[in-house]
DSSP file (Angstrom, degrees, kcal/mol; ACC not computed):
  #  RESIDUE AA STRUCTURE BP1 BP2  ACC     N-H-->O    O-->H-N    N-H-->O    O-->H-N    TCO  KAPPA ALPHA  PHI   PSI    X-CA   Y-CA   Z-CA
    1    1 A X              0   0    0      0, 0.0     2,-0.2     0, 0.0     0, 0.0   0.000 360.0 360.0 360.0 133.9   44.9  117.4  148.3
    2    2 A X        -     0   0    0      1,-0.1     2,-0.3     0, 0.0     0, 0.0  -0.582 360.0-112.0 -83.0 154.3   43.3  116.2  145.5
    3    3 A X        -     0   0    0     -2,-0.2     2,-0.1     1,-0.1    -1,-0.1  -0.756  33.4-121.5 -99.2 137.0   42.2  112.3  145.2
    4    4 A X        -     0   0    0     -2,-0.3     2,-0.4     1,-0.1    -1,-0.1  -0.427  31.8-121.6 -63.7 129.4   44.4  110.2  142.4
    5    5 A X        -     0   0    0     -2,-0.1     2,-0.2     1,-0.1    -1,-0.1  -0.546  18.3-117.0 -35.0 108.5   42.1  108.7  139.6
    6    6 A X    >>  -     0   0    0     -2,-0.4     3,-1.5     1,-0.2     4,-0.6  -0.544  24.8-122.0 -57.0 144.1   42.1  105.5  139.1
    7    7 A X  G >4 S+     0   0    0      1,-0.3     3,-3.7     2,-0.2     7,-0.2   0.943 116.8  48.6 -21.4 -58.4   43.4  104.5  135.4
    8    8 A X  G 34 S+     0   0    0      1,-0.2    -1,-0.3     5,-0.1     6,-0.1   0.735 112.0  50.4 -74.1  -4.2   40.6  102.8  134.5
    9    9 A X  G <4 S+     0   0    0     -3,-1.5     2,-0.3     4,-0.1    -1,-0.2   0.566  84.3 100.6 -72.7 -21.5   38.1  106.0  135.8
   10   10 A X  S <X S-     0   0    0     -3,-3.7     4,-1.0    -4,-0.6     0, 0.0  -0.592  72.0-145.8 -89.5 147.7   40.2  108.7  133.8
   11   11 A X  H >> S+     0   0    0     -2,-0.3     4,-2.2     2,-0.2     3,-1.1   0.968 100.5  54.6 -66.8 -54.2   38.1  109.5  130.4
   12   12 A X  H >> S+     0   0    0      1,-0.3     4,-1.3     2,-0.2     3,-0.9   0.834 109.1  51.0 -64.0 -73.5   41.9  110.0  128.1
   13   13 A X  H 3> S+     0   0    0      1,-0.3     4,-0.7     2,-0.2    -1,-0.3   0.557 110.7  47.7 -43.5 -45.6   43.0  106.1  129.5
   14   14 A X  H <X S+     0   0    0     -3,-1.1     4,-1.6    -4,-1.0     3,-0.4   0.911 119.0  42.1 -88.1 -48.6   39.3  104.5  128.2
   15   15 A X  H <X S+     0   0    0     -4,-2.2     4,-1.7    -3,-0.9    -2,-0.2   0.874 114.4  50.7 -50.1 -42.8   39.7  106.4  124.5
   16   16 A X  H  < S+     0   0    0     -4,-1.3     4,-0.4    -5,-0.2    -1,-0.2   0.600 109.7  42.7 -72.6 -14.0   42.4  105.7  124.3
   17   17 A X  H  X S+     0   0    0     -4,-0.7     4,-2.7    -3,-0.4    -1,-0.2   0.671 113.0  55.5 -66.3 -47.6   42.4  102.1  125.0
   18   18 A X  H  < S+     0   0    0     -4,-1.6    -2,-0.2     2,-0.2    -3,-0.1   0.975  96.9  60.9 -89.2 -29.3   39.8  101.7  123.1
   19   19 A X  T >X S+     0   0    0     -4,-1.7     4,-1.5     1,-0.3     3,-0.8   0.527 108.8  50.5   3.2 -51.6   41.3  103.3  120.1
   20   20 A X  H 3> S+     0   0    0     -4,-0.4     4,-1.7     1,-0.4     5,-0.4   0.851 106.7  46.5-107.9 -51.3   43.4  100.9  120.3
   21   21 A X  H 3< S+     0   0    0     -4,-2.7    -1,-0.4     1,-0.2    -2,-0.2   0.066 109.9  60.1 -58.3  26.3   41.2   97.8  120.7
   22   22 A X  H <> S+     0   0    0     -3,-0.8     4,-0.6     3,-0.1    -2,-0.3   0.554 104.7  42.9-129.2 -49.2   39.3   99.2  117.9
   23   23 A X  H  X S+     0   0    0     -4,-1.5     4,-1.0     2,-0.2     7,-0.2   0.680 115.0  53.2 -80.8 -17.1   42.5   99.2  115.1
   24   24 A X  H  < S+     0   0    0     -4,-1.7    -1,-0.2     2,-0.2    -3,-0.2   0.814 113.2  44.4 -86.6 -45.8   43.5   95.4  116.5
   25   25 A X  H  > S+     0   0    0     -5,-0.4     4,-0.8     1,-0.2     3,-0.4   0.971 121.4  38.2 -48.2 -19.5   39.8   94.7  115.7
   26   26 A X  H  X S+     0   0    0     -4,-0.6     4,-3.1     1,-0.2     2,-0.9   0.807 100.9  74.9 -96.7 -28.7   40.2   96.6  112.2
   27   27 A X  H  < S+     0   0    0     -4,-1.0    -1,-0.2     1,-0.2    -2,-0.1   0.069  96.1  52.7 -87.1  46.5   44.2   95.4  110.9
   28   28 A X  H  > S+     0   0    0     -2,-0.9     4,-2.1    -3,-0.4    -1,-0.2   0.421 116.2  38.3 -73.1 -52.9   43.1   92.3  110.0
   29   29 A X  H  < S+     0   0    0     -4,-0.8     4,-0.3     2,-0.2    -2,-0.2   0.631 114.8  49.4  10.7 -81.6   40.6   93.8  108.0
   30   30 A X  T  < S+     0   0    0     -4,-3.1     4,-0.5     2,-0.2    -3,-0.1   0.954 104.3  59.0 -64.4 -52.6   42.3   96.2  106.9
   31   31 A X  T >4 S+     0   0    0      1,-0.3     3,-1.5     2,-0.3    -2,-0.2   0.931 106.5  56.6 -55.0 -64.6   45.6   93.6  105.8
   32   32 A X  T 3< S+     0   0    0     -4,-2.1    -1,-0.3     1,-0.3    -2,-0.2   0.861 109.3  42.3 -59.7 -21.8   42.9   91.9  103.5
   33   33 A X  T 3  S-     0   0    0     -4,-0.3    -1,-0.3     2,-0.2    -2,-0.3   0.780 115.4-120.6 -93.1 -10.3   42.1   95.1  101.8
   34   34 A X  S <  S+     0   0    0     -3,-1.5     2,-0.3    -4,-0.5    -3,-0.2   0.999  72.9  96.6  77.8  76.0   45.7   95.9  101.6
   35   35 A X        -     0   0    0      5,-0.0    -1,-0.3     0, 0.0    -2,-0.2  -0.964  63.7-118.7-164.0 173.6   45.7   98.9  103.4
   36   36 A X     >  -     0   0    0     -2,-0.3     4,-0.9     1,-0.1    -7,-0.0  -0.287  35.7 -98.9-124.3-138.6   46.3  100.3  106.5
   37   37 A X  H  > S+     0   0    0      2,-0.2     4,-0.5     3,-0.1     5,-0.1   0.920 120.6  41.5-113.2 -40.4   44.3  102.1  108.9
   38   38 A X  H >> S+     0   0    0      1,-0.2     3,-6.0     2,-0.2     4,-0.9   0.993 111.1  63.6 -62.7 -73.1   45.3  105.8  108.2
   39   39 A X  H >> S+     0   0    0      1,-0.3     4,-2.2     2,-0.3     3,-0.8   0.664 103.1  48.6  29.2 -71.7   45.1  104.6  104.7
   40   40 A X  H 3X S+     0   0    0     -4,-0.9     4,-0.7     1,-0.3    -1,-0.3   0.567  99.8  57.6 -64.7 -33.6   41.7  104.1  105.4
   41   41 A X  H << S+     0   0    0     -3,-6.0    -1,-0.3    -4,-0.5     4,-0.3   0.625 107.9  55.0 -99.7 -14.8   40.8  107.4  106.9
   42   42 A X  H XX S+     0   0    0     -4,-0.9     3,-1.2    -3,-0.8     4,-0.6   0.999 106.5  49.0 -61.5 -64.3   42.0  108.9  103.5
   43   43 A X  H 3X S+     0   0    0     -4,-2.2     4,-7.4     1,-0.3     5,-0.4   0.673 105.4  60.4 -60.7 -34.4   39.8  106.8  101.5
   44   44 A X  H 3< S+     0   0    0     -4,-0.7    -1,-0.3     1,-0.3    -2,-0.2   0.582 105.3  44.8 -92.7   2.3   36.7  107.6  103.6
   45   45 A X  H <> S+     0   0    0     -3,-1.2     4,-1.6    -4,-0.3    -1,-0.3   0.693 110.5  53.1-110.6 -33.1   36.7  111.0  103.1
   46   46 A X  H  < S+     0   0    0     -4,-0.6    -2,-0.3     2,-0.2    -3,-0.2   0.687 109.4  49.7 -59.2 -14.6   37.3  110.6   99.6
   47   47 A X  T  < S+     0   0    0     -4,-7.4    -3,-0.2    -5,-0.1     3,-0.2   0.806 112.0  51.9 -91.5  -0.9   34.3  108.3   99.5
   48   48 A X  T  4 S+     0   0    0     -5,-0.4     2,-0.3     1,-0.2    -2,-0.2   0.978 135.5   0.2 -65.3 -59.3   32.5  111.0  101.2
   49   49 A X  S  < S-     0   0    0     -4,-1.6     3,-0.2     3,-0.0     2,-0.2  -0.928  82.0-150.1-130.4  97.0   33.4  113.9   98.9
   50   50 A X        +     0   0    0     -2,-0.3    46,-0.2     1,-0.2    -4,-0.1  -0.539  65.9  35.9-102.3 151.7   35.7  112.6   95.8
   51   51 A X  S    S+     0   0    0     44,-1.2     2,-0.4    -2,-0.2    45,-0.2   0.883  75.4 146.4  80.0  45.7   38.3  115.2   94.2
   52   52 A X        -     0   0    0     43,-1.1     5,-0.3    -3,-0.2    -1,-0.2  -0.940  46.2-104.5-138.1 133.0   39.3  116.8   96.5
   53   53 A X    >>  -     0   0    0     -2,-0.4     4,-1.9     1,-0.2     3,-1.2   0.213  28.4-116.6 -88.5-178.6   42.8  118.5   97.4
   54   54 A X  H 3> S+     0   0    0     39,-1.1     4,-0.8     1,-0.3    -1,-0.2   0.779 117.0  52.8 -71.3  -5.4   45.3  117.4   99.8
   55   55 A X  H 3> S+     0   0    0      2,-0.1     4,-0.8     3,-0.1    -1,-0.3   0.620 108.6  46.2 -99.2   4.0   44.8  120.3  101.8
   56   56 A X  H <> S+     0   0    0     -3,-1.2     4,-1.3     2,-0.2    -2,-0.2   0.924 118.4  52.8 -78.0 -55.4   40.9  119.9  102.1
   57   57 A X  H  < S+     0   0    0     -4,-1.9    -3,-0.2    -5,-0.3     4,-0.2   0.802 109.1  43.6 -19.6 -57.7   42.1  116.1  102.9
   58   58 A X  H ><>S+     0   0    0     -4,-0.8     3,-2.7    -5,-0.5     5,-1.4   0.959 113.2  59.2 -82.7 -45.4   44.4  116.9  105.5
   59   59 A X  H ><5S+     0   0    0     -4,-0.8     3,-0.5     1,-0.3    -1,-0.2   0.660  95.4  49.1 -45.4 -41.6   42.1  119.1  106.8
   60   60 A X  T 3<5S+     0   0    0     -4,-1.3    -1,-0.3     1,-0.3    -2,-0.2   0.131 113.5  52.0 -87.7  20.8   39.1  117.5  107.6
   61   61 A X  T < 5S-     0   0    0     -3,-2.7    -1,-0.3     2,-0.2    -2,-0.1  -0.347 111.8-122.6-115.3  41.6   41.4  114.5  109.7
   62   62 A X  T < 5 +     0   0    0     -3,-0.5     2,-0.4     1,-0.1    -3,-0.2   0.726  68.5 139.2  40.6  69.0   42.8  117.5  111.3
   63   63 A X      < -     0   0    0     -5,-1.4    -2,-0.2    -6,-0.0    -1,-0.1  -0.988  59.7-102.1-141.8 143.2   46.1  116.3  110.1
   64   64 A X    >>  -     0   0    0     -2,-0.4     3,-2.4     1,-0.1     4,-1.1  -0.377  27.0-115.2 -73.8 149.1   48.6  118.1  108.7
   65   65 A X  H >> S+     0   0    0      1,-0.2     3,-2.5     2,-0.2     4,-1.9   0.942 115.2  57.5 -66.7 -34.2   49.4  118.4  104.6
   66   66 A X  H 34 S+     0   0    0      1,-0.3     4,-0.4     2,-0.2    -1,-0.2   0.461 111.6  46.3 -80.1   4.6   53.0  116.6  105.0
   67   67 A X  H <4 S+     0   0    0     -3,-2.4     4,-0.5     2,-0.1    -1,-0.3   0.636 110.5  47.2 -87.9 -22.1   51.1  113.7  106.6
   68   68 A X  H <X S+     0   0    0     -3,-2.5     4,-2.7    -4,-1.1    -2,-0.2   0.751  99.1  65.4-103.8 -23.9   48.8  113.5  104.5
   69   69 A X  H >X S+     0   0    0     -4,-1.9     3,-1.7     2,-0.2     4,-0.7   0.926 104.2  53.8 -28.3 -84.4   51.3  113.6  101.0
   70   70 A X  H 3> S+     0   0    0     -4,-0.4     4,-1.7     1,-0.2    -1,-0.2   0.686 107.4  52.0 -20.7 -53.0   53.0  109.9  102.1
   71   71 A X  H 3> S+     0   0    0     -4,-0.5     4,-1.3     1,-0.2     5,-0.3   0.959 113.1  41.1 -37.7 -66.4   49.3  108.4  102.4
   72   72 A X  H << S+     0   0    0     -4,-2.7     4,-0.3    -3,-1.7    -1,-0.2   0.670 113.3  51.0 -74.9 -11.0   48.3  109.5   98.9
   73   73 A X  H >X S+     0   0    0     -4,-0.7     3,-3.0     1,-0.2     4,-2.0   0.976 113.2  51.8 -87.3 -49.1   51.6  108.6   97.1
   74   74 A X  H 3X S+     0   0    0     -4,-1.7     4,-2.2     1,-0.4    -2,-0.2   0.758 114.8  36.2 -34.1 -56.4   51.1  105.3   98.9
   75   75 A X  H 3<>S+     0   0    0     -4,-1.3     6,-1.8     1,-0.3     5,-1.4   0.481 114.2  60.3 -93.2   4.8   47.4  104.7   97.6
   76   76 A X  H X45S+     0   0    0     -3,-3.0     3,-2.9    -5,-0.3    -2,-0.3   0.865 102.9  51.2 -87.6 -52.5   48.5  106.3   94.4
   77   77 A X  H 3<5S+     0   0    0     -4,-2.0     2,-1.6     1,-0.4    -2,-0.2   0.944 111.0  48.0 -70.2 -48.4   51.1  103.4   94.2
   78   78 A X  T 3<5S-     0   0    0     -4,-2.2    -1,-0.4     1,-0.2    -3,-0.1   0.051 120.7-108.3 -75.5  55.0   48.3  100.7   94.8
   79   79 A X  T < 5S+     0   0    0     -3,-2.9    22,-0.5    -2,-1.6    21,-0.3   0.727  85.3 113.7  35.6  27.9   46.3  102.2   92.3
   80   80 A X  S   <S+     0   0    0     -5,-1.4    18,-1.4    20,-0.2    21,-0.6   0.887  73.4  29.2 -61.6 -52.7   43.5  103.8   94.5
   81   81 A X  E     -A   97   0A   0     -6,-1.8     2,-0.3    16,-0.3    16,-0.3  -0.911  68.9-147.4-127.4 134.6   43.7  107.2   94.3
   82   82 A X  E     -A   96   0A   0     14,-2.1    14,-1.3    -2,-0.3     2,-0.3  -0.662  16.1-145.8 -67.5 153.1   45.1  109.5   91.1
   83   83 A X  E     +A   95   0A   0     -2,-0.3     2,-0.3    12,-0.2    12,-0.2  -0.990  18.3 174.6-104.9 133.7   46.8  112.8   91.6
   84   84 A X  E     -A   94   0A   0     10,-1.0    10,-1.5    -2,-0.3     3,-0.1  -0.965  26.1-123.3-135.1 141.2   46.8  115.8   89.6
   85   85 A X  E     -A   93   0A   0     -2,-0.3     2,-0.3     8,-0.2     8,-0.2  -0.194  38.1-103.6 -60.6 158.6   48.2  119.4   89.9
   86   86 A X        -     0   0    0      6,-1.7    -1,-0.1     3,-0.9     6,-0.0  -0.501  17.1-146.3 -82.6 144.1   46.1  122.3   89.7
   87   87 A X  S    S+     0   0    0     -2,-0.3     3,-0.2     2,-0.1    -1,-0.1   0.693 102.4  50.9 -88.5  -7.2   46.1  124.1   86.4
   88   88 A X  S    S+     0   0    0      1,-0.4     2,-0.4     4,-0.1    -1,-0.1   0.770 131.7   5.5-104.2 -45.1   45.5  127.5   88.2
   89   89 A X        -     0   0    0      3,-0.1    -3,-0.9     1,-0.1    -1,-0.4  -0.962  67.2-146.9-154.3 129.0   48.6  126.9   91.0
   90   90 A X  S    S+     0   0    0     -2,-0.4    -1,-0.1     1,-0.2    -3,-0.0   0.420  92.2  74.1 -65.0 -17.9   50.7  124.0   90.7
   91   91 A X  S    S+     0   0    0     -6,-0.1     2,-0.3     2,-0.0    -1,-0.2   0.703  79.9  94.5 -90.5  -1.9   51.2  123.6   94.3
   92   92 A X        -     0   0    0     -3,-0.1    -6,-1.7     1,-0.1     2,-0.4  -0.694  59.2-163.2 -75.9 131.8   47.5  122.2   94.5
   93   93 A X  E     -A   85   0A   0     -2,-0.3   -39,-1.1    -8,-0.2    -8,-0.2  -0.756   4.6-158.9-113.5 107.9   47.2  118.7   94.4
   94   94 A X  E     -A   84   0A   0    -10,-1.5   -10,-1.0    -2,-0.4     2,-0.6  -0.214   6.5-158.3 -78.4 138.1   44.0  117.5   93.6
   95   95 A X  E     +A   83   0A   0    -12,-0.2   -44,-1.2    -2,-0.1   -43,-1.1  -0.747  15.0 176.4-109.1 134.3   43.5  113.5   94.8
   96   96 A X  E     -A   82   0A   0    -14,-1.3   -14,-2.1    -2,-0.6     2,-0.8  -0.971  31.8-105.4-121.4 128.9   40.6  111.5   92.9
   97   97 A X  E     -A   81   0A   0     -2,-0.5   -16,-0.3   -16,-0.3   -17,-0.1  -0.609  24.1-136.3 -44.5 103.4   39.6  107.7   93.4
   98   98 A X     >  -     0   0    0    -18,-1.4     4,-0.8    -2,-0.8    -1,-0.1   0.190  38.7 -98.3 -57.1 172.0   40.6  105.3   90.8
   99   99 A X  H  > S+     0   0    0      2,-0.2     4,-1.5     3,-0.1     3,-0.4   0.899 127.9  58.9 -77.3 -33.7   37.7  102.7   89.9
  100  100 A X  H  > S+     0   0    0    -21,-0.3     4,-1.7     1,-0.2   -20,-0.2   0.961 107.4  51.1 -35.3 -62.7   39.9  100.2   92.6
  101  101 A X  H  4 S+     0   0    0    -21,-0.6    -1,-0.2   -22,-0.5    -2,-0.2   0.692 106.8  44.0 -59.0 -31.1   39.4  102.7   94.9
  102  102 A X  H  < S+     0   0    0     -4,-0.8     3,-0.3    -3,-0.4    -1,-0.3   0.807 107.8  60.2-104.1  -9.4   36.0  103.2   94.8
  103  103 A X  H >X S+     0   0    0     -4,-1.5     4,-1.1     1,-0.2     3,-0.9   0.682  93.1  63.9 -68.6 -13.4   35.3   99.8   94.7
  104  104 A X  T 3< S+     0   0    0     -4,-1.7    -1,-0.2     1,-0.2    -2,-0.1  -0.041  87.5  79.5 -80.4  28.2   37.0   99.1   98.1
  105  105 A X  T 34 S+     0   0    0     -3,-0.3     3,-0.4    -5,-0.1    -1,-0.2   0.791  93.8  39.3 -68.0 -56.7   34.4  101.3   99.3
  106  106 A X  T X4 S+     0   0    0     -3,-0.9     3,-3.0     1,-0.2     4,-0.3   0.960 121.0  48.5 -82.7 -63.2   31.6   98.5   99.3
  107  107 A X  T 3< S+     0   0    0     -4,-1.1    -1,-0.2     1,-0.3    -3,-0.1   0.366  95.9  68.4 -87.3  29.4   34.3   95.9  100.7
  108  108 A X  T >  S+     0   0    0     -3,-0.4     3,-2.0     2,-0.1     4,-0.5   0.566  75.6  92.9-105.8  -3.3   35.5   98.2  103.4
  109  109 A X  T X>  +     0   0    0     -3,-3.0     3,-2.5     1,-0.3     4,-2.4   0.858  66.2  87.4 -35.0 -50.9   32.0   97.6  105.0
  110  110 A X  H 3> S+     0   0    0     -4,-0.3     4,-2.5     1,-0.3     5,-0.3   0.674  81.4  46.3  17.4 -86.2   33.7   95.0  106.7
  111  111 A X  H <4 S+     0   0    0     -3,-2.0    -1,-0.3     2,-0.2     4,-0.2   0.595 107.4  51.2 -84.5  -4.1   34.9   96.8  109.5
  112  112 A X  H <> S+     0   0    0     -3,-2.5     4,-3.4    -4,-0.5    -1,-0.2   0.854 111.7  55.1 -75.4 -26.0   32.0   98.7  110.6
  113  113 A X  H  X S+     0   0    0     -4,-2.4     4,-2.5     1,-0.3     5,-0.3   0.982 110.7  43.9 -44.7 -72.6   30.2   95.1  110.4
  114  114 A X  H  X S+     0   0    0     -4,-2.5     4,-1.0     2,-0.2    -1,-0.3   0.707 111.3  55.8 -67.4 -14.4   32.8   93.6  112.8
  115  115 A X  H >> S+     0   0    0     -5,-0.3     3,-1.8    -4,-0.2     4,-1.1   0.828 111.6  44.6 -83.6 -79.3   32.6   96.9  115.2
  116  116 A X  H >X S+     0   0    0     -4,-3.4     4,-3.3     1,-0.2     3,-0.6   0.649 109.8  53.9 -15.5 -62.3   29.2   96.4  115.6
  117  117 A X  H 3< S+     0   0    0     -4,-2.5    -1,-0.2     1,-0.3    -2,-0.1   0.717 116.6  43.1 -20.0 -54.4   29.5   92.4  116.1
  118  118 A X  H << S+     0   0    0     -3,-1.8    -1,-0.3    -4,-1.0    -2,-0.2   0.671 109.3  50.2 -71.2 -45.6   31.9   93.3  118.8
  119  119 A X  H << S-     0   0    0     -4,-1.1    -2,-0.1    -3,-0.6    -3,-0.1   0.869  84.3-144.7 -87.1 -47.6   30.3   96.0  120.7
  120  120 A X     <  +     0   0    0     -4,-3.3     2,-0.1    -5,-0.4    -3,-0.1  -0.029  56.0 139.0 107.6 -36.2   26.7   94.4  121.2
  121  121 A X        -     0   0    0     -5,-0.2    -1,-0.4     1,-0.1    -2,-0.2  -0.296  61.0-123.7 -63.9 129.8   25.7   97.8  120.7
  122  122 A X    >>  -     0   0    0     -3,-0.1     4,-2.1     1,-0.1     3,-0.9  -0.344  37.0-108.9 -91.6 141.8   22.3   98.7  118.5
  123  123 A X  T 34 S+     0   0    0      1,-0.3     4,-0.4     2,-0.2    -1,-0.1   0.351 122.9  56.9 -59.6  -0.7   23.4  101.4  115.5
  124  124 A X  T 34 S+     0   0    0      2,-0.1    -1,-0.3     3,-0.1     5,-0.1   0.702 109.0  38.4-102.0 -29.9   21.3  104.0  117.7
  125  125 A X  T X> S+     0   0    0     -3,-0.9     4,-1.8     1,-0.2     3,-0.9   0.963 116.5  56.1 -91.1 -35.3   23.4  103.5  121.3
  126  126 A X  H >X S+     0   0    0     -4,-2.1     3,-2.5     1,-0.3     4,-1.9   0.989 107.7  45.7 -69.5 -71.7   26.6  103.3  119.1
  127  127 A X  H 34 S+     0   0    0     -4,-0.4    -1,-0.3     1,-0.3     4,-0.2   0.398 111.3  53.7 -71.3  26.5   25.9  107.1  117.2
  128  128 A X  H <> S+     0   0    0     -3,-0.9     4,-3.3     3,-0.1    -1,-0.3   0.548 104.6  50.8-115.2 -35.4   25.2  108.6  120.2
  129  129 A X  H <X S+     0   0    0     -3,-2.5     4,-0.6    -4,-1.8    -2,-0.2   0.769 110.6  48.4 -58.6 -40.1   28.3  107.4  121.6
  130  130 A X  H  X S+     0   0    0     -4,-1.9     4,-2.1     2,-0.2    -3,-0.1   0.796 109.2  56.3 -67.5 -54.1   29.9  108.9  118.6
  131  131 A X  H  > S+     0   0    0      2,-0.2     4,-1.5     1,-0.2     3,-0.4   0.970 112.0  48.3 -51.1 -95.0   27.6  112.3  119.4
  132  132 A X  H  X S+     0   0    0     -4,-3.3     4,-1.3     1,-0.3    -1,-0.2   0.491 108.5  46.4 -31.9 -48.7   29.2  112.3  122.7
  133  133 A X  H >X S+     0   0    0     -4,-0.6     3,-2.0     1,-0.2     4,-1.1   0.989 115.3  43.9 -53.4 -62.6   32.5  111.9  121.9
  134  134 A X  H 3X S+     0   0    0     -4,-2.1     4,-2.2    -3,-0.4    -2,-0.2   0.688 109.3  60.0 -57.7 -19.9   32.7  114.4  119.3
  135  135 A X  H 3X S+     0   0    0     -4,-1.5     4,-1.9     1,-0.2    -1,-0.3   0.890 111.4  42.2 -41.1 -51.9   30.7  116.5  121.6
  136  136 A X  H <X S+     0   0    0     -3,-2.0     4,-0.6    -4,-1.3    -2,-0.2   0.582 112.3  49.5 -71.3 -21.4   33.7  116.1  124.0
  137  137 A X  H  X S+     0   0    0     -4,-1.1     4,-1.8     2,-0.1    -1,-0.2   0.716 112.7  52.0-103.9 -23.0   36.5  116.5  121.3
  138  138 A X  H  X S+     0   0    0     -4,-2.2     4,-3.6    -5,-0.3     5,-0.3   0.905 108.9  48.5 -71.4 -35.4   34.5  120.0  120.0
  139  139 A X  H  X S+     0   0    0     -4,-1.9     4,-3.9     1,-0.2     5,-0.4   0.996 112.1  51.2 -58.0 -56.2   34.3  121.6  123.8
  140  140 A X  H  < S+     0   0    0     -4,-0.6     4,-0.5     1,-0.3    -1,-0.2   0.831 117.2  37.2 -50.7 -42.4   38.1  120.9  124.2
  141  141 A X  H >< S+     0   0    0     -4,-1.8     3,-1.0     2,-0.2     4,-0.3   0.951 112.7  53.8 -66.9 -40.8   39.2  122.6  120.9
  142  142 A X  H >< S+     0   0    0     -4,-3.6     3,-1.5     1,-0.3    -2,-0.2   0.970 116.6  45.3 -51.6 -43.1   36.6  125.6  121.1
  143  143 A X  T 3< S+     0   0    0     -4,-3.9    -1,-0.3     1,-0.3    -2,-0.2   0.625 107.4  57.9 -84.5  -7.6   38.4  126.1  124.8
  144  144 A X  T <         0   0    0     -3,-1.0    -1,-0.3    -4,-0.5    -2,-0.2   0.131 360.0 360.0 -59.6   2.9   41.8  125.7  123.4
  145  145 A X    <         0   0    0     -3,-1.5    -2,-0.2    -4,-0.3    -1,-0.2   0.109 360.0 360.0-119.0 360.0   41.5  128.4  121.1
């Protein structure tokens, strides 16, 4: 017979958990930039790579395009992001940053500030952490495939 895990031992209960302390540290934040936390995860991949279409978008959040549509009409509305069709096929839509948009860039610093604050944790233990996880979230896919 196998022995039950405690909650607080099982790895999925502590990500998730923290996940979740991590977006009540960030929607206060967020509320003062007037956006919301997916919102957010748009923006940061366009301020990684800007112009770029909503299925490159959706793609690198491993999100699907008809998640990702709602977002952009959304940051379209507050004047973040533009949209334009492709002139070669009309069903691309390519999403670009407004000058709003790319100024919330600098004031979305914010929340990495306050993760830090919070954690205790030195920018080296912290991206290591990061390294791990993602270590952990690449095995799972490669072996799901």
């Amino acid at each position: 017979m196998t022995q039950l895990i405690p909650l607080e031992d099982q790895l999925c209960f502590s990500l998730y958990a923290t996940s979740i302390t991590i977006n009540r540290l960030y929607k206060p934040l967020l509320d003062g930039l007037g956006i919301t936390y997916p919102q957010y995860l748009v923006l940061s991949v366009l301020w990684e790579k800007d112009g770029l279409s909503i299925g490159e978008i959706a793609a690198r959040l491993d999100l699907e395009p008809s998640t990702i549509t709602p977002l952009i009409k959304r940051l379209e509305a507050a004047s973040l992001v533009g949209r334009s069709r492709s002139a070669e096929d009309e069903r691309r839509v390519w999403v670009s940053l407004t000058d709003q948009g790319k100024a919330l860039s600098s004031q979305s610093r914010c929340l990495g500030e306050a993760l830090f604050a919070k954690a205790g944790m030195t920018v080296e233990e912290m991206i290591t952490l990061n390294k791990e996880v993602r270590r952990l979230r690449d095995a799972l896919l490669t072996s799901a495939d």
